[in-house]
N, C-alpha and C positions, 0 to 999 in steps of 0.2 A: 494276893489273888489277882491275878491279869481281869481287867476289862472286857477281855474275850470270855472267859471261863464265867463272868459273871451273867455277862451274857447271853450262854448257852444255856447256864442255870435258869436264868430268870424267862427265858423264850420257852425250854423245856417244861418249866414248871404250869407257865401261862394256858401251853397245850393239855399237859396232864388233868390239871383241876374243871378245864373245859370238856374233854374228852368222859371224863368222872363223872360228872352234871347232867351229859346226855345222857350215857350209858345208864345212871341210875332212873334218869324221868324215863327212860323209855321200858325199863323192867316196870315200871308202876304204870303204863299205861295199862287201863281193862281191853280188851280184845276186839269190842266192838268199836275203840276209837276211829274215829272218820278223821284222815289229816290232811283233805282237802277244806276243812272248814277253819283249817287257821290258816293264816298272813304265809306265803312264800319266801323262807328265809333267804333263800340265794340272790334274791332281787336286793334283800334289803342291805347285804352283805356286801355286793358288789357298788352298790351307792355308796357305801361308808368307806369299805377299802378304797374307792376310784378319789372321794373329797377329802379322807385324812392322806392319801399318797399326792394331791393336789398341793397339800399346806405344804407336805415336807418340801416337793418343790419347788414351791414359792420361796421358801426361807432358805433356801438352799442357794439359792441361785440369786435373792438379795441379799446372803453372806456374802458369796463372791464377787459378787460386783463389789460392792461396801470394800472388800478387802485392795481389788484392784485399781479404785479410788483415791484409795490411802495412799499407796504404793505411789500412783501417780504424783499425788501433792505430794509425799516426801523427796518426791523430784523436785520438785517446782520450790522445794523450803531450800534443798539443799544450792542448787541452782543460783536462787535467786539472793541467798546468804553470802556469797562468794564471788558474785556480781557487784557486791556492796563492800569486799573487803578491796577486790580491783578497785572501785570508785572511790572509797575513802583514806586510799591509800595517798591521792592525789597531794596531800598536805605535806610526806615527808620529804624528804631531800630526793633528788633524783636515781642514787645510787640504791635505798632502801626502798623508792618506790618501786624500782622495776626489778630487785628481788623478789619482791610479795607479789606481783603481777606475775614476773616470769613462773614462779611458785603453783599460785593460783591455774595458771593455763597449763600448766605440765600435767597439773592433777585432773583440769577438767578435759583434754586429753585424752590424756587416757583414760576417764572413764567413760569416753564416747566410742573410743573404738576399742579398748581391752575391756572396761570391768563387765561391760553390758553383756556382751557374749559369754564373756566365765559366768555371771548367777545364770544368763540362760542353760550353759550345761551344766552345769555343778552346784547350782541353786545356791550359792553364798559368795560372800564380797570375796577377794584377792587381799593377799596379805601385802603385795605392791602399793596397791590403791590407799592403805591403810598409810603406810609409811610416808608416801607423796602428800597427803593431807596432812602427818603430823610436821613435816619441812614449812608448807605452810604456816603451822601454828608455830613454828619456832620464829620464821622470818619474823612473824608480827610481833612476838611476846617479847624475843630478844631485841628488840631495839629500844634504847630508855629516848624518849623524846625528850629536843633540846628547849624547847619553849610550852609554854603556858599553849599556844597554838596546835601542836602538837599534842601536848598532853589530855586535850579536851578529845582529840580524835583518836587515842591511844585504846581505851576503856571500850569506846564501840566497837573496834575492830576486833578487840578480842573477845567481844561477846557474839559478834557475828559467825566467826570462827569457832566458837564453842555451838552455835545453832546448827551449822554444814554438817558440825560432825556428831549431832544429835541425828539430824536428818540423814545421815549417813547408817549408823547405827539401827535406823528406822528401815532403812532400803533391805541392809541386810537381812532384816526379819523378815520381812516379806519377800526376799528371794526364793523361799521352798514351795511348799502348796499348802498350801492352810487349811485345806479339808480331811479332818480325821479319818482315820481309819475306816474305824467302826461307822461313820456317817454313810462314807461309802457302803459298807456292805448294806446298812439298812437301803438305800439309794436303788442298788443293783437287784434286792428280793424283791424290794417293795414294783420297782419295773415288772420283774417274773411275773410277781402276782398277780401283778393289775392286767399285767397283757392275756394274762391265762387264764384270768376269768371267761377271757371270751369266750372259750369253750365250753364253759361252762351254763351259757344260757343259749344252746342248743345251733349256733350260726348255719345259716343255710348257706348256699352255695350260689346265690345270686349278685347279678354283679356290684349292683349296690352295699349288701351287705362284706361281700370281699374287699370294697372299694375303701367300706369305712373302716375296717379290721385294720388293714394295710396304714391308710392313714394316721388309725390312731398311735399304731406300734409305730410309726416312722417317731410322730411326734414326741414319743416318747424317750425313744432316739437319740432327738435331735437338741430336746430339752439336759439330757444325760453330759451329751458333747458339750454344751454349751457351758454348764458345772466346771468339766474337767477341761475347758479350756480358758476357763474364769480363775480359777485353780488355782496355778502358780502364775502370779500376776505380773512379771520379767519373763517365762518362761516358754509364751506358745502364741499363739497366733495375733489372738488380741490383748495386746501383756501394754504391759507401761511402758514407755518409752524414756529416749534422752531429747527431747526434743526442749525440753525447758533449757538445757545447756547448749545447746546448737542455736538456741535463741536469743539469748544471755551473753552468748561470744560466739557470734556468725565468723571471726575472723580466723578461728580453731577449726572451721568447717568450711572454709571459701575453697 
């Protein structure tokens, strides 16, 4: 059974047993009831819909941020791992060092000006990209070093090389949008709702009350946009950058 379908079920039912509840108190009301002498449920109704549609936004909106955080430090892991395989490469011979250099920069290259662009359209890493880092892992794995010298800087570099492409592994995930489905839709009613209570407690037509109507539906809006452009965290306005790798080797970007 889909997620939607249960959904429906359980939103449906929510409504039925509600609707049931009234329908029965109000057949047992006696005739003489007066129902100005209870509490106004529509006031209390739109308090509770306006601060549980509050929370969701709240949590909503520090998921994606939370998400595009991540994203950004798995830059900065991958970045700065790869920075350390250029630097500790320094011990080998000359020929192996500027293998694993040359290696290193082709990959970090292209992922400044090809992979970044592909997750932004396509929301996943390039099969390119993938291959370029594993040349990398070969340059450093296949070399057997000739000294005790070597051999002490042999083990970190292939652990640093094992971090880039964990952190690699991490970027791709967070390439898509990481907001469900179904979040959205509750997201997009619960807006409906809240905005459309307005009408519901009677708005006059003065300008103040237009003023704050208008405001609040912007902010609502605005709160919405700022979700869906928190989203996909490569993919839109304010997304993660390459900026840790243009940092790391200014000389790939001079």
């Amino acid at each position: 059974m889909s997620e939607w379908l249960v959904l429906t079920i359980a939103m449906a039912a929510a409504c039925a047993v509600v609707l049931t509840i009234v329908v029965i108190n109000h057949r047992r009301l006696p005739e003489d009831d007066d129902p100005s002498e209870t509490p106004d449920v529509i006031e209390y109704m739109t308090m509770m819909i306006g601060v549980v549609y509050a929370i969701v936004l709240g949590l909503a909106i520090a998921g994606v941020w939370e998400a595009r955080s991540a994203a950004q430090e798995t830059v900065r892991q991958e970045a700065q791992a790869l920075h350390e395989v250029s630097a500790r490469a320094q011990v080998y011979p000359t020929v192996v060092r500027d293998r694993i250099r040359g290696d290193v920069d082709t990959y970090v290259r292209y992922v400044v000006d090809e992979e970044f662009p592909h997750m932004t359209e396509h929301g996943e890493l390039s099969e390119e990209g993938t291959q370029l880092l594993e040349k990398v892992r070969r340059s450093v794995t296949d070399y057997q070093p000739a000294n005790d010298f070597e051999g002490q800087a042999y083990q970190p570099l292939v652990d640093q090389v094992a971090v880039a492409d964990d952190a690699r592994g991490a970027r791709g995930q967070s390439a898509g949008a990481t907001m469900p489905g179904v979040v959205w839709f509750g997201l997009i009613i619960g807006a409906l709702v809240t905005v459309g209570l307005i009408f519901t407690l009677q708005i006059r037509r003065t300008g103040r009350e237009v003023l704050l109507a208008g405001l609040f539906s912007a902010l609502i809006a605005f709160l919405l946009f700022l979700i869906w452009d928190f989203d996909a965290p490569f993919g839109r306005g304010i997304a993660a950058t390459a900026a840790p790798f243009t940092d790391l080797f200014p000389q790939l970007t001079g």
